[in-house]
N, C-alpha and C positions, 0 to 999 in steps of 0.2 A: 289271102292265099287260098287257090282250092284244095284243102284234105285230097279231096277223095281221089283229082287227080295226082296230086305229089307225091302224095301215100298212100295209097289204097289199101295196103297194109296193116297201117295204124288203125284208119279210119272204121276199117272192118273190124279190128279185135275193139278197138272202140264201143262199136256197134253193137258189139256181142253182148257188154256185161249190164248188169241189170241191177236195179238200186235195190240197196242190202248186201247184194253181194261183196264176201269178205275178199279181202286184197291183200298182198306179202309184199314189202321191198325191202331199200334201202333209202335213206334220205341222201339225195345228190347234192342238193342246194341251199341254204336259208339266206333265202334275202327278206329287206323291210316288208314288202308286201306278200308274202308266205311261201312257201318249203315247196319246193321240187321230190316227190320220191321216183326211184327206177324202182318198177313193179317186176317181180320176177317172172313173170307172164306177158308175155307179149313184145311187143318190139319197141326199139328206142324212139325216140321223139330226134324230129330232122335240126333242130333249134334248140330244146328246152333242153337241160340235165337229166331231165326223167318224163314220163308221160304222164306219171300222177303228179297231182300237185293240191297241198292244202294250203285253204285260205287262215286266217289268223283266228280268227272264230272258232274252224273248226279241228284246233290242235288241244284245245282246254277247255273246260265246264270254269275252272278257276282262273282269275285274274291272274297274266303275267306283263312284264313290261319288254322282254324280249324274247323270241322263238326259243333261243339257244335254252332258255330255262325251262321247257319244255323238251326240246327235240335236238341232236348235234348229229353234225353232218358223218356218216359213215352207220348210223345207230339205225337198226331194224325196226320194221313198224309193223302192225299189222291196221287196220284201217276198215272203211265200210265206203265201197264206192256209193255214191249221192249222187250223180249226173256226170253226162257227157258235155262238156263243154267244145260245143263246135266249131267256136270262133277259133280258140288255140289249140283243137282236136289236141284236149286233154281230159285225162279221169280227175272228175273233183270230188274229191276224199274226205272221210273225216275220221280222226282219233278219240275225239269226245264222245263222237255214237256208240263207241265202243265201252264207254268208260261211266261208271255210274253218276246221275245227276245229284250234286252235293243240295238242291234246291228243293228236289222232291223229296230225299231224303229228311230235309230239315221242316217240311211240309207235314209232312209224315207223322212229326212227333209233335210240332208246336201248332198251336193255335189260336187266333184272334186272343188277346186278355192275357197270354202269358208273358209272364215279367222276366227280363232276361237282364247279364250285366254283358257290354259288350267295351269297344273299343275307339273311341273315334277315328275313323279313315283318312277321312275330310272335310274341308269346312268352306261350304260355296255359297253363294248368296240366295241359293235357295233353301237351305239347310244343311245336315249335319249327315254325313255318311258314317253307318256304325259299323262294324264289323263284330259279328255276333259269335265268330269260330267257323271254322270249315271253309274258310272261304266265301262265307254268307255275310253278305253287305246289306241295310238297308235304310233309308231313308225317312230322318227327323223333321221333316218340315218346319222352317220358320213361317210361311203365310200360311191363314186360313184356308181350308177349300172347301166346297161343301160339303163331304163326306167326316171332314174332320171337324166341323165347327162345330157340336154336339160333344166331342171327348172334351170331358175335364181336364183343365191345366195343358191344353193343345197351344202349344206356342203361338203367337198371334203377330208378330213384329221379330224384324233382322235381330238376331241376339250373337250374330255370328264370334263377335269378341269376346261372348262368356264360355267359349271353347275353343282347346288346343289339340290335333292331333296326336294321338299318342295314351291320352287321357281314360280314363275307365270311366264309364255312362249307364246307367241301368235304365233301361230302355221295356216300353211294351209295345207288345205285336200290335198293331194294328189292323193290318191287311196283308194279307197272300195270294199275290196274283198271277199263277202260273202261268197265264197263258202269255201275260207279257214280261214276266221270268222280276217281279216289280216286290219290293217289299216298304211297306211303310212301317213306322215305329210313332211313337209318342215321348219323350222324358217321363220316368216313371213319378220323377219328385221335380221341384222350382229348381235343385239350383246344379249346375254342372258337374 
């Protein structure tokens, strides 16, 4: 479809807004693939429920498994426009810009060597996902890699049956990698 001829309207208050800029609506829609909001500036969308719309990323810093645990339909937002999306002349928005990062935060305080007790998440054939609090997940390795083959008592082979999600694990940092949002761990002691 051409924007600019159907809507020149849209297209134009589109055009106008600039990344950072803060955004007011309503949430119109949540579907599987993310949230429709009616921004209270500007005009409606000839298709969508709303002209803003956030993708599932960006409604949380923290894991959820559905929108609604986050956002319900008729519930005010305020938001940080991020881009014009031209193909669906839509505002793409996000809620989490607004909201402090629970990664840097925990960045902040912890550091390589510190012994934490956490929780197991999950348990996949590449290792053991912990959960340390706050919504902070990180990752047990069962194979060697080269940065880890050096740590004492670094898991070396699948151990994935000597743990149960659910279970408490006392776990050390091993790495903090912000840029790829990535956390590694170690088991602090042999046995689960």
């Amino acid at each position: 479809m051409n924007w600019q001829a159907e809507s020149p309207e849209l297209w134009t208050f589109l055009g106008s807004l600039h990344d950072g800029e803060i955004l007011t609506g309503t949430v119109a829609a949540i579907e599987r693939f993310g949230v429709f909001v009616a921004l209270d500036e500007g005009p409606g969308h000839p298709l969508f429920p709303g002209v803003g719309f956030l993708t599932m990323p960006e409604l949380s810093w923290r894991h959820f498994n559905d929108p609604e645990q986050v956002v319900r339909i008729g519930q005010r937002v305020t938001c940080e426009f991020i881009g014009f999306d031209t193909y669906n002349a839509e505002a793409r928005l996000s809620l989490r810009a607004l909201q402090p990062d629970p990664l840097r935060a925990f960045a902040c305080r912890t550091e390589a060597g510190h012994v934490l007790r956490g929780t197991v998440n999950a348990v996949r054939p590449i290792g053991v996902f912990v959960d340390v609090g706050d919504g902070i997940v990180g990752l047990v390795p069962f194979r060697e890699n080269p940065g880890a083959a050096k740590v004492p008592g670094f898991p070396s082979a699948d151990r994935s049956a000597d743990f149960e999600v659910g279970a408490g694990i006392t776990i050390v940092v091993l790495n903090i990698d912000l840029s790829r949002r990535r956390l590694l761990f170690t088991q602090a002691d042999a046995s689960p």
